[in-house]
Backbone as CSV, one residue per row, in Angstrom:
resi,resn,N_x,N_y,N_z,CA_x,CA_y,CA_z,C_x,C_y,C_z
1,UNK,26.933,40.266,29.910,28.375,39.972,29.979,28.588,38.466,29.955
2,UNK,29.697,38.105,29.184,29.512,36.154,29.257,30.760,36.325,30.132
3,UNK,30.221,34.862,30.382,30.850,34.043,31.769,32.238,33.488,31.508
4,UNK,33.125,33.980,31.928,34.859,33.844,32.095,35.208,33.143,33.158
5,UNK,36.116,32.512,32.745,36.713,31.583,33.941,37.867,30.451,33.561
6,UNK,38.762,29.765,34.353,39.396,28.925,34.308,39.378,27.773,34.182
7,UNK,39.507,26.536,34.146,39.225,25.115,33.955,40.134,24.824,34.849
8,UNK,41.082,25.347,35.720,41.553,24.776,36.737,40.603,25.043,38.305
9,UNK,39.844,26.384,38.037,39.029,26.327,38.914,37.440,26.077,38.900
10,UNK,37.070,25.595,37.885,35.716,24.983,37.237,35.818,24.145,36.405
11,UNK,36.008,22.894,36.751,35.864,22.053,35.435,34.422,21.911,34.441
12,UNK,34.671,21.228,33.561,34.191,21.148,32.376,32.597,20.200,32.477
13,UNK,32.807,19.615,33.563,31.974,19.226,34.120,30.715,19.485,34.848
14,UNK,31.449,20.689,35.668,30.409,21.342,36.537,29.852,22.549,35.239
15,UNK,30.929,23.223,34.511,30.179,23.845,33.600,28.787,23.363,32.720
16,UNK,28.895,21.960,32.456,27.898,21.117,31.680,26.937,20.805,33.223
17,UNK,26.985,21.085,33.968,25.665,20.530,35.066,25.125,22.137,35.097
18,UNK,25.774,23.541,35.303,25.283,24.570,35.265,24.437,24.959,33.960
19,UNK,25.274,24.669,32.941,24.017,25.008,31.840,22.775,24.152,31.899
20,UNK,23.008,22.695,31.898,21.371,21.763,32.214,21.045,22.976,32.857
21,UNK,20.995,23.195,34.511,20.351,23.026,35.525,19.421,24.829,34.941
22,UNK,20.154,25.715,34.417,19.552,27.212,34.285,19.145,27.182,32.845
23,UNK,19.238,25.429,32.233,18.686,25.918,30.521,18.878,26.955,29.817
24,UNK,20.484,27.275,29.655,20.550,28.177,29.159,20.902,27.250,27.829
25,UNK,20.767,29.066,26.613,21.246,28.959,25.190,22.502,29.259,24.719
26,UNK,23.226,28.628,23.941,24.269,29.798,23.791,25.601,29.103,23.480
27,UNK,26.897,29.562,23.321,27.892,28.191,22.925,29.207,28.814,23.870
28,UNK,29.531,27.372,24.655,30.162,27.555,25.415,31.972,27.280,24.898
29,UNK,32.762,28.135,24.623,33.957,28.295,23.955,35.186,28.022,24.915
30,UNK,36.164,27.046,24.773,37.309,26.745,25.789,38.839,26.563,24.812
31,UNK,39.525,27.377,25.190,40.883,27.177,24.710,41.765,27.304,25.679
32,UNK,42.193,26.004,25.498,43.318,25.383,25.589,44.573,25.303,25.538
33,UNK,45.455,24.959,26.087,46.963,25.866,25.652,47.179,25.147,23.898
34,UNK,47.077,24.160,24.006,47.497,23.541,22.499,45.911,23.129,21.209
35,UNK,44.844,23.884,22.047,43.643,23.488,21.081,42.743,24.240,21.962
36,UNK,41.156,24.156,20.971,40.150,25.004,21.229,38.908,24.111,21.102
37,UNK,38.109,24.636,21.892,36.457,24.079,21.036,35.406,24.701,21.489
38,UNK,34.698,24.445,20.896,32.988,24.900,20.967,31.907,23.795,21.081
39,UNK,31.037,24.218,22.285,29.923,23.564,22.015,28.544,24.532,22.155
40,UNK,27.945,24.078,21.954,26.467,24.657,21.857,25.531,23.948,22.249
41,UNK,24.792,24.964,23.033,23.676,24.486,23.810,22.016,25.421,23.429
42,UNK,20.831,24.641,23.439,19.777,25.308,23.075,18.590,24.987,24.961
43,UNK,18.260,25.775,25.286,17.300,25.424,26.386,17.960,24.484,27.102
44,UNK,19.532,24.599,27.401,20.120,23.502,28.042,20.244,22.307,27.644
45,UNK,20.318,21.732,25.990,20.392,20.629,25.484,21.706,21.046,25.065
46,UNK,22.549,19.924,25.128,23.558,20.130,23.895,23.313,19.978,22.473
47,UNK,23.394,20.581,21.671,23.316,20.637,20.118,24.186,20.705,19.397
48,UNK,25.377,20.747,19.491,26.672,20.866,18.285,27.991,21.069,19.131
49,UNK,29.185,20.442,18.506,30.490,20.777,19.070,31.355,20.896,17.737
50,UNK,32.584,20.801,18.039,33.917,21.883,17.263,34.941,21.864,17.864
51,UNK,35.447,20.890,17.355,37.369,21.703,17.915,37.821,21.700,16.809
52,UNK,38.827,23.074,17.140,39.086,23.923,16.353,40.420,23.523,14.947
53,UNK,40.875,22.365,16.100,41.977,21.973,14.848,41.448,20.961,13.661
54,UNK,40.219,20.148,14.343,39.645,19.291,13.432,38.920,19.313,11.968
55,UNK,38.278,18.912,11.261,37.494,19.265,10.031,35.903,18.861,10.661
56,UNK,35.484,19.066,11.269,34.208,18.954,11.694,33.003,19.303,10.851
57,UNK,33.029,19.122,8.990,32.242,18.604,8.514,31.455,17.504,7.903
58,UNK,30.222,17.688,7.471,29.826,15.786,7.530,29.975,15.013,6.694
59,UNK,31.133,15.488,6.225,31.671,14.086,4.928,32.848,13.774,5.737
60,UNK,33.770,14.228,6.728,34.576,14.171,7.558,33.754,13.006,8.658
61,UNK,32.633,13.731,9.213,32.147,12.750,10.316,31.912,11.374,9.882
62,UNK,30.868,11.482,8.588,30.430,10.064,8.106,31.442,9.351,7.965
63,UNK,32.964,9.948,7.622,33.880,9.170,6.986,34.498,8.312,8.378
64,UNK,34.283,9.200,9.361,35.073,8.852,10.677,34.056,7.612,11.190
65,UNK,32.174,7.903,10.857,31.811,6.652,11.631,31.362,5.734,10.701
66,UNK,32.581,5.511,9.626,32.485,4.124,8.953,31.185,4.342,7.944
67,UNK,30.827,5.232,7.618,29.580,5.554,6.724,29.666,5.504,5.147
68,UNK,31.314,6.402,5.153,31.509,6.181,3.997,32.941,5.548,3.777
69,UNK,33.581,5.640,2.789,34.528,4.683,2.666,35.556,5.948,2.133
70,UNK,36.971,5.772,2.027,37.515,6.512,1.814,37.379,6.871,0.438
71,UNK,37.447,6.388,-0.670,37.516,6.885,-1.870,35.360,7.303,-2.185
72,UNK,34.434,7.216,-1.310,33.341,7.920,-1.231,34.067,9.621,-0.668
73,UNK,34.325,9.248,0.569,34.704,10.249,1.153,35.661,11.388,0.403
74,UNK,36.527,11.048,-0.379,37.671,11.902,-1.317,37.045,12.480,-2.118
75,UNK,36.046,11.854,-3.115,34.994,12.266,-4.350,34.093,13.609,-3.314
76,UNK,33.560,13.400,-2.553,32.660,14.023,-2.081,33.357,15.617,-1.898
77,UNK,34.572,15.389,-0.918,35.293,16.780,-0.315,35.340,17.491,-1.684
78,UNK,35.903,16.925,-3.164,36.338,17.654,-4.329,35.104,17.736,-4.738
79,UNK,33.888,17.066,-4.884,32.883,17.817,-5.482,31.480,18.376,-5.337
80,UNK,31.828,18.354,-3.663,30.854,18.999,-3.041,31.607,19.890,-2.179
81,UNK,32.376,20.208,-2.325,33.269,21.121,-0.934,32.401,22.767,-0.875
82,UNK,31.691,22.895,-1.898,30.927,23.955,-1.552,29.700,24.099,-1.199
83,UNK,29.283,22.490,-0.784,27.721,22.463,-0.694,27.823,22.394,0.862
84,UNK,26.694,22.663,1.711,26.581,22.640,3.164,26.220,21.915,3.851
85,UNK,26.349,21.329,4.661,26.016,20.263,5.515,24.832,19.664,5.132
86,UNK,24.125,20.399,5.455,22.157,20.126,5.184,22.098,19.718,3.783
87,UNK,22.850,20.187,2.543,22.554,20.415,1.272,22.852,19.032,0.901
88,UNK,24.378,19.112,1.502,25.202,17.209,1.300,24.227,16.102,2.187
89,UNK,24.028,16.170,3.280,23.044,15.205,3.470,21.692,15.055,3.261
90,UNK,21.069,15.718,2.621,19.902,15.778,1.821,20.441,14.838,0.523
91,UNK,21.582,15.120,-0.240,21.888,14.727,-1.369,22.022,13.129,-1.214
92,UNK,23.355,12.827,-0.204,23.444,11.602,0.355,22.323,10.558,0.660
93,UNK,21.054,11.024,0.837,19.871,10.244,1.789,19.192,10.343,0.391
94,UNK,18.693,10.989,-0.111,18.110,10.807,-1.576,19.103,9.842,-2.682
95,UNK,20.683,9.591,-2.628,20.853,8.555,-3.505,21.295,7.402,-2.796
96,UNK,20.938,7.362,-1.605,20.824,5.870,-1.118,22.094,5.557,-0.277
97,UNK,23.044,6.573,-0.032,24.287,6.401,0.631,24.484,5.864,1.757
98,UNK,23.715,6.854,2.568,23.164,6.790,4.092,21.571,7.283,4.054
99,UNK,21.325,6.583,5.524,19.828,7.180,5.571,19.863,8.217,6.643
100,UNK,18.967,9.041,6.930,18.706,10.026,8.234,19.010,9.850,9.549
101,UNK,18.675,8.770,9.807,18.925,7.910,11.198,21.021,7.330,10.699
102,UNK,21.218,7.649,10.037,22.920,7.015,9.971,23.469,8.854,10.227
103,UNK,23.135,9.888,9.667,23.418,10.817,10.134,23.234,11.430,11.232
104,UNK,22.598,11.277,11.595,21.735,11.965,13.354,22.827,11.043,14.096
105,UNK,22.588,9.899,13.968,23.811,8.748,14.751,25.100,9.335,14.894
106,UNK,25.602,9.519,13.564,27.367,9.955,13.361,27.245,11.615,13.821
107,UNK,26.530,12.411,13.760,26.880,13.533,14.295,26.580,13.532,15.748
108,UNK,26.042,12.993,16.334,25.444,12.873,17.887,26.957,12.149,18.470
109,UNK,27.586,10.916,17.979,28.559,10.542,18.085,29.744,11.308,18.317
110,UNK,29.847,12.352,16.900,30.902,13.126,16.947,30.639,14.679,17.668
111,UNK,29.607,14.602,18.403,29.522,16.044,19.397,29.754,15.052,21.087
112,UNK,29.341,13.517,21.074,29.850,13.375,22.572,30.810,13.125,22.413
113,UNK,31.733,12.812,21.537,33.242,12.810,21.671,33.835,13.907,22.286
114,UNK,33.595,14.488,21.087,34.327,16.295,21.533,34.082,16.605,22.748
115,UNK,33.072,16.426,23.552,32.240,16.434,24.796,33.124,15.654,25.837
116,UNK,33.507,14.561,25.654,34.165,13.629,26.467,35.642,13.795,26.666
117,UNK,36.256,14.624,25.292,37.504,14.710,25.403,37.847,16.243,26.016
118,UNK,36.750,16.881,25.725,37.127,17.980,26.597,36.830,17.947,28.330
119,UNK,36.243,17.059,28.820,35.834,16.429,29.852,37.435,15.956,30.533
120,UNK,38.443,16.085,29.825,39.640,15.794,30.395,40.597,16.842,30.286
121,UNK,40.362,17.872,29.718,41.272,19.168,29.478,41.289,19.486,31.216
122,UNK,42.418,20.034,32.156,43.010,20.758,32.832,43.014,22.171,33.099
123,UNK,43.578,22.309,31.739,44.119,23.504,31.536,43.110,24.586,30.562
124,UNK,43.034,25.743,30.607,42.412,26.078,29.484,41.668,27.551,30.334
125,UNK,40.780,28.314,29.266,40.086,29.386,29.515,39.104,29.328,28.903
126,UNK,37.796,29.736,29.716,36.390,29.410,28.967,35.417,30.562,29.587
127,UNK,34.795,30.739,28.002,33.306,31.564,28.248,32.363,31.403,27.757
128,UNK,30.936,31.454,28.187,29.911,31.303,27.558,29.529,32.738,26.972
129,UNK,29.171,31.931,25.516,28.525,33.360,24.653,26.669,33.274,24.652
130,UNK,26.156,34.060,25.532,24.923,33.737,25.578,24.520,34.075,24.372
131,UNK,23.141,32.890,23.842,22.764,33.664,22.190,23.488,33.120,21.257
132,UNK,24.312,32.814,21.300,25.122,32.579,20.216,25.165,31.169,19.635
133,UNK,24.703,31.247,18.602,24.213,29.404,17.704,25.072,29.002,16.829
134,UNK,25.179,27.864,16.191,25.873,27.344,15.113,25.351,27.874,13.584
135,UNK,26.018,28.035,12.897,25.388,28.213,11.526,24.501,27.577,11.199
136,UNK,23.570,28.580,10.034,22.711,27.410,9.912,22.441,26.098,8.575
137,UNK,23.748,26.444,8.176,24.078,25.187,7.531,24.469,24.286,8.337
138,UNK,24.526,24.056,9.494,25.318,22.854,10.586,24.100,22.287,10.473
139,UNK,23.999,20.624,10.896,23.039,19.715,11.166,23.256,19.930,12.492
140,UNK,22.406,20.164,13.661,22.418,20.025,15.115,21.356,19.047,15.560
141,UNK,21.901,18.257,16.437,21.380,17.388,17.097,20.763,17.668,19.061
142,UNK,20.163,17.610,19.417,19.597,17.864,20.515,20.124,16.542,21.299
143,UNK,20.903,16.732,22.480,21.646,15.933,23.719,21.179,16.188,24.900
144,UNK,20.507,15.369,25.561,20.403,15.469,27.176,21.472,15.400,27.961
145,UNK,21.224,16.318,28.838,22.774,16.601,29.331,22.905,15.405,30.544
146,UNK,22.145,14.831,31.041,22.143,14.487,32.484,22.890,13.540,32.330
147,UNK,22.570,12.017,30.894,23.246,11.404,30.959,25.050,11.484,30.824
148,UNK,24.944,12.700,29.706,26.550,13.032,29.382,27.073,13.677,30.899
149,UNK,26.707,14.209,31.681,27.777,14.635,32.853,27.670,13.449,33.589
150,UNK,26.978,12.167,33.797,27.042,10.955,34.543,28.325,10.197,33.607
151,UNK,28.167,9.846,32.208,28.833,9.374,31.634,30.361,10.231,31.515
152,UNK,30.547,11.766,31.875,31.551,12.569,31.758,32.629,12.183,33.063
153,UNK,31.709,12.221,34.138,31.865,11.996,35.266,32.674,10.882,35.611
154,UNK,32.389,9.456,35.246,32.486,8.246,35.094,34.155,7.951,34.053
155,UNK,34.194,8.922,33.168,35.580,8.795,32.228,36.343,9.654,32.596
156,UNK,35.813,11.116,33.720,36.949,11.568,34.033,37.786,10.514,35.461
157,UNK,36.871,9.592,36.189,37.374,8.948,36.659,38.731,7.509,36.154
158,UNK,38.307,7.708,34.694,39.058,6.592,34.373,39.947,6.991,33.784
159,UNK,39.984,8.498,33.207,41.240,9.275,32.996,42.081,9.254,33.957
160,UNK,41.471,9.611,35.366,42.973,10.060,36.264,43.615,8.882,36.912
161,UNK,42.653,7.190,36.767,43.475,6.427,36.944,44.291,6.226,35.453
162,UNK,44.043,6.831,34.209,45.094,5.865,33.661,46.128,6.773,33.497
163,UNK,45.929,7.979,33.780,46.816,8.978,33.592,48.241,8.473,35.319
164,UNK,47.286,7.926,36.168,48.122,7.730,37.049,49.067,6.160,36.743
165,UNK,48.718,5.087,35.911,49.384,4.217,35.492,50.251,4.435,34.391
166,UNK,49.659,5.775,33.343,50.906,6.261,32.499,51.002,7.132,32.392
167,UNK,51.425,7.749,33.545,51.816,9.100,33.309,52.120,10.242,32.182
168,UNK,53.030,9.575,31.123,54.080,10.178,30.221,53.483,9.430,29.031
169,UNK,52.953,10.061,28.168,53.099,9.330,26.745,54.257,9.446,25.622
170,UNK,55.472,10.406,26.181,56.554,10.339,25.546,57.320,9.103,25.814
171,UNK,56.956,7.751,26.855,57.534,6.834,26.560,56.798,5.691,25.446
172,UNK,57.797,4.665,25.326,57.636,3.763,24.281,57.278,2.477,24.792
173,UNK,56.921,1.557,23.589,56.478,-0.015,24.344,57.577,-0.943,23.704
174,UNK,57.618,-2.314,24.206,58.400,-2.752,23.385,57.368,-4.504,23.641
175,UNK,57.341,-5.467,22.797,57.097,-6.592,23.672,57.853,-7.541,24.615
176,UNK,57.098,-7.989,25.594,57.649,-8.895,26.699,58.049,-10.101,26.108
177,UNK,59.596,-10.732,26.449,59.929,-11.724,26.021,59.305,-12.776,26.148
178,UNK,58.396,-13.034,27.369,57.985,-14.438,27.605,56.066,-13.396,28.359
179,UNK,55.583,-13.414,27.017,54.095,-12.894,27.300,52.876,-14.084,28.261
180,UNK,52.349,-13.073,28.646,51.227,-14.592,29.416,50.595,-15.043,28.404
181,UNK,50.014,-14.872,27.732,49.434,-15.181,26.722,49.868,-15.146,25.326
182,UNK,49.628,-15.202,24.264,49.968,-15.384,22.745,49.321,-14.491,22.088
183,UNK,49.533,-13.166,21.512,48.539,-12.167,20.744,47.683,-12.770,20.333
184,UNK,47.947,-13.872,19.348,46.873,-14.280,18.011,46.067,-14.965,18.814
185,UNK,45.958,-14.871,20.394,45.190,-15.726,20.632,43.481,-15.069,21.373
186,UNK,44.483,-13.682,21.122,43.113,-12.635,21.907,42.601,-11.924,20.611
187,UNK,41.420,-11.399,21.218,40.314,-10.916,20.501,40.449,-9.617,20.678
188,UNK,41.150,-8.823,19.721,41.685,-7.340,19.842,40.773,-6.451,18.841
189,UNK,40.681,-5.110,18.921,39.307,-4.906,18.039,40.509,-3.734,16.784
190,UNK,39.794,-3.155,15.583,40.624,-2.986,15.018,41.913,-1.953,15.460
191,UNK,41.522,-0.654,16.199,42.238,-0.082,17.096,43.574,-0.668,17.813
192,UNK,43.177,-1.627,18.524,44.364,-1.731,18.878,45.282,-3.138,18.442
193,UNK,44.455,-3.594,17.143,45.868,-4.366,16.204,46.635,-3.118,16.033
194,UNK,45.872,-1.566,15.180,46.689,-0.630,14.436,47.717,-0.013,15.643
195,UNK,47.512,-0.258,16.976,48.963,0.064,18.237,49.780,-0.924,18.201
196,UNK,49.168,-2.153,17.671,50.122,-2.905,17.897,50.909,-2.999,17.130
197,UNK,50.331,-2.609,15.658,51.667,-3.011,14.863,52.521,-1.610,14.494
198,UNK,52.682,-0.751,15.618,53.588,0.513,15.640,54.120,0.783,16.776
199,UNK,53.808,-0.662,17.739,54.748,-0.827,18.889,56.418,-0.839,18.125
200,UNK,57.137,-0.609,18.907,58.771,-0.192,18.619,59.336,0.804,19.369
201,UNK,60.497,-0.119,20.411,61.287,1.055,20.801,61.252,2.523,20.776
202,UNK,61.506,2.859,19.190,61.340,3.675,18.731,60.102,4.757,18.609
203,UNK,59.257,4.077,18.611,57.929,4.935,18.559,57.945,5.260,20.007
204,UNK,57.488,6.572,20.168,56.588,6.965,21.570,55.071,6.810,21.633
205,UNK,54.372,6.711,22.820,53.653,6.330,23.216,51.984,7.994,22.228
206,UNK,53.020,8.747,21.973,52.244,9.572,21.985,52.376,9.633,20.120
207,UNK,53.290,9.347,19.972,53.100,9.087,18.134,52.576,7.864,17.894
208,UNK,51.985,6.781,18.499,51.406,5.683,17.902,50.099,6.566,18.124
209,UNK,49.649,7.235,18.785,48.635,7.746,18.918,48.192,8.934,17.944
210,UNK,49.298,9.725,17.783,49.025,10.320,16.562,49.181,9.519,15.070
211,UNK,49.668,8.623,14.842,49.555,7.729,13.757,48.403,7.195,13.190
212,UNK,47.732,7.241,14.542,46.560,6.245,14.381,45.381,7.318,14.920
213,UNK,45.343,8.415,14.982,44.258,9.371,15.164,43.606,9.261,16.282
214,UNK,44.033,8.790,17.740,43.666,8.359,18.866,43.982,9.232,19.669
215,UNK,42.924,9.776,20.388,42.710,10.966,21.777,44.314,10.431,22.632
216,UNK,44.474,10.878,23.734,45.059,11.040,25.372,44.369,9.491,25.694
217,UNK,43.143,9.622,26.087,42.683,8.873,26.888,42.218,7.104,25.802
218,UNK,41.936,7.355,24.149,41.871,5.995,23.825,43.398,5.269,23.985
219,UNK,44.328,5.939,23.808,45.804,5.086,23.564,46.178,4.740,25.188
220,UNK,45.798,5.469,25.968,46.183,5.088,27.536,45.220,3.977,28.069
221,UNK,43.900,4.065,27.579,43.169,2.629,27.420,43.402,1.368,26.755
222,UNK,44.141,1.490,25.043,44.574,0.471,24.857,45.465,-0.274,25.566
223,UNK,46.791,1.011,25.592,48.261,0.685,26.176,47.955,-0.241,27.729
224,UNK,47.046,0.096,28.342,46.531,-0.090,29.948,46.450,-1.543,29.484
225,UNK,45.585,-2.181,28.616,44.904,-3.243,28.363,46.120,-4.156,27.996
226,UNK,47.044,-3.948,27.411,48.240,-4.407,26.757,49.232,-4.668,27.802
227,UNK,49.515,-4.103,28.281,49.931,-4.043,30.226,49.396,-5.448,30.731
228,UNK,48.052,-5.065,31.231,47.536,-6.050,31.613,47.449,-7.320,31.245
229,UNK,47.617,-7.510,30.166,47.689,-9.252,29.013,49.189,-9.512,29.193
230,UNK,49.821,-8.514,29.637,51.118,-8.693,30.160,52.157,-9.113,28.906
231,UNK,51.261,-7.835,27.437,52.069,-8.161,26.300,53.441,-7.308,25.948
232,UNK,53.216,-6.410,26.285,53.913,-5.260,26.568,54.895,-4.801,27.394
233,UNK,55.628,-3.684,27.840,56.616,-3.043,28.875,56.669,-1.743,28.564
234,UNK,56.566,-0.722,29.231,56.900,0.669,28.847,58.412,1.094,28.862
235,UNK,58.931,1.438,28.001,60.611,1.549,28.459,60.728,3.504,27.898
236,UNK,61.993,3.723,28.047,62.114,5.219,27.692,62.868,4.986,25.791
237,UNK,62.188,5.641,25.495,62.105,5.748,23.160,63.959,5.529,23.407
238,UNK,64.203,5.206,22.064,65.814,4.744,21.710,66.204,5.888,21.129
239,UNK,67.261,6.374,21.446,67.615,8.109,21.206,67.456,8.772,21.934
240,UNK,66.288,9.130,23.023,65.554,10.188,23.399,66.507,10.387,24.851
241,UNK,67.006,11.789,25.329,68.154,12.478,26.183,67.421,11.779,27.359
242,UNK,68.386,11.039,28.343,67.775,10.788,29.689,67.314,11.816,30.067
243,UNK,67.119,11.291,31.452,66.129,12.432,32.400,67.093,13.008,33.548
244,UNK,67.194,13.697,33.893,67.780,14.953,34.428,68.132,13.776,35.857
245,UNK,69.777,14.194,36.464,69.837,13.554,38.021,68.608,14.274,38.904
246,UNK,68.542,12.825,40.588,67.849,13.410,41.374,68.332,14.752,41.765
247,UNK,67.239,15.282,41.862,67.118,16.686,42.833,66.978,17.860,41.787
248,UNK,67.206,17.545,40.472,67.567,18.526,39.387,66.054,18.617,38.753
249,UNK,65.106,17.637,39.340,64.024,17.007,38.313,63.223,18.491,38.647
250,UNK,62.498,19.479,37.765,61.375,20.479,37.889,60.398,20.217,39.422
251,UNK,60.240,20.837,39.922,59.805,20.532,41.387,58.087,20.933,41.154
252,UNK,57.214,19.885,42.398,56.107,19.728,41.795,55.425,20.900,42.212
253,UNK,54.180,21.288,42.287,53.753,22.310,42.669,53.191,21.766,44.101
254,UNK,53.655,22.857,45.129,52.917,22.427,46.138,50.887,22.518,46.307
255,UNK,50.421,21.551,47.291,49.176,21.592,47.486,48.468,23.228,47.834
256,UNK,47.456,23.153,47.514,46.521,24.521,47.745,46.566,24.318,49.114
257,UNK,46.658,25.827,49.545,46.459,26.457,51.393,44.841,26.348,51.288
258,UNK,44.488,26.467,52.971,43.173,26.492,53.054,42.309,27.824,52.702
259,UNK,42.773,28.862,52.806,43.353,30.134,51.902,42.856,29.943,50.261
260,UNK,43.941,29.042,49.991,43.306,29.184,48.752,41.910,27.935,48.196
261,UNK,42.001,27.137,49.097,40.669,26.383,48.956,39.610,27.245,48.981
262,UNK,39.461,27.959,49.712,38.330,28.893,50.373,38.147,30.045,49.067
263,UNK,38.710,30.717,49.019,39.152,31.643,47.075,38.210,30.826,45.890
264,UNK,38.900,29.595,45.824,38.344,28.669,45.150,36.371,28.701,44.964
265,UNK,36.314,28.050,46.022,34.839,27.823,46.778,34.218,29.132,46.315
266,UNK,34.723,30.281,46.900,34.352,30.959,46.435,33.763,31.862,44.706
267,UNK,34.822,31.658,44.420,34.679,31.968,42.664,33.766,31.009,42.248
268,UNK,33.695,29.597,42.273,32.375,28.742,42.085,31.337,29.005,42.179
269,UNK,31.230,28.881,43.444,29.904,30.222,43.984,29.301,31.425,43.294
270,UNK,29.940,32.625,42.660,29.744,33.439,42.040,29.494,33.188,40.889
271,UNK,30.469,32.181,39.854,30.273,31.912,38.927,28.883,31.036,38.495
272,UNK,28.265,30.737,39.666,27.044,30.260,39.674,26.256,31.058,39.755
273,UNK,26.134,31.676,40.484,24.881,32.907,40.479,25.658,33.500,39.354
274,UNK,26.314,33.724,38.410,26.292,34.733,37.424,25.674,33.446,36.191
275,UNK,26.441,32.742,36.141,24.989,31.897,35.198,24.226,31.563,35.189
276,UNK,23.256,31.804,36.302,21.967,31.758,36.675,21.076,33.159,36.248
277,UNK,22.125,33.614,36.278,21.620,35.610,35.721,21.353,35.894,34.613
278,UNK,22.240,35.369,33.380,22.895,35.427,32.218,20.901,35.630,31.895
């Protein structure tokens, strides 16, 4: 039977320390209210990830880690779109494109991403499918887990502070009239020139981010940094309906009873000895 459960009462975290610790095989599946993914694990290594809205093949990846160039990348989708992972990078490494070590790199890259960003999901429902592998046209890469739940660990900490400095990415930036410093005078990397130049009233905090193909947590890192240089201001988007009078505002959820702490504790518990069983 595979292992069911919540992400409000098991994070994503402890799930990745349970598979290390019982080496299990198998791909662990989480959806999300607004997205999905997959990862896969062999003897407790990570080996491959997937979310579900993305194109997670490797003319997609290479293209994402700067490997290939866009008009490489366009030629390839139209005239290889039927060849398979393995087939295209075999092809690629024999005419000199990339070498072996540039692929192993960009796919290892693009499975701790997926890894890291699901490392911040909340919400969601997840099961492990014991047994169950990636195709075998996928290139899989073998991941030690110990460092990724130290390093998981470490960014979910820097998620919930920046999530606590910006709460809302439906607001907007605008620049500060009298900045501490002078843009042209800092060393910004290409990322966040491309926020900067879609700062505007107008834009929300969460469409510069979709503009520019940037997670939750990279645009709340730039935006944070931009704050801090004291280039910036967060204000509410131009158009967008105020916010509701006091007392009217959706009320928060109250804290867990000891009751339900204890429930909690519990289901952890079980859900441990059942993946220890699997």
């Amino acid at each position: 039977m595979a292992l069911k459960g919540n992400l409000r009462d098991f994070s994503t975290t402890q799930l990745l320390n349970l598979i290390n610790l019982a080496k299990k095989t198998g791909t662990l599946v989480v959806e999300g209210p607004n997205q999905a993914a997959q990862l896969a694990f062999r003897n407790g290594k990570l080996i491959y990830g997937q979310l579900a809205q993305e194109d997670g093949n490797l003319t997609s990846i290479l293209h994402k880690a700067g490997k290939l160039n866009d008009e490489q990348a366009r030629v390839l989708r139209e005239r290889a779109a039927r060849s398979t992972d393995k087939e295209l990078g075999l092809l690629l490494i024999n005419a000199g494109y990339v070498s072996q070590t540039d692929i192993l790199l960009s796919i290892r890259a693009h499975v701790l991403d997926i890894v890291y960003r699901l490392i911040t999901w909340v919400e969601g429902l997840f099961r492990f499918e014991q047994g169950v592998m990636p195709s075998e046209d996928r290139i899989t890469v073998p991941i030690e887990l110990e460092n990724v739940i130290i390093e998981g660990a470490r960014r979910m900490r820097e998620w919930e502070r920046l999530v606590e400095e910006l709460p809302s990415l439906d607001m907007a930036l605008k620049f500060t009239e009298h900045p501490n410093v002078n843009i042209r005078d800092m060393k910004l990397s290409v990322e966040e020139w491309r926020v900067v130049s879609f700062i505007n009233p107008k834009n929300s905090m969460k469409a510069i981010a979709k503009q520019n193909n940037l997670t939750d947590l990279e645009i709340r890192r730039i935006v944070y940094g931009l704050l801090q240089a004291g280039l910036v201001e967060v204000i509410r988007p131009e158009g967008a309906p105020r916010p509701l009078p006091f007392g009217l505002s959706p009320r928060k959820p109250s804290p867990p009873t000891p009751a339900e702490k204890t429930a909690a504790r519990g289901l952890v518990n079980r859900l441990i000895a059942r993946i220890r069983s699997l």
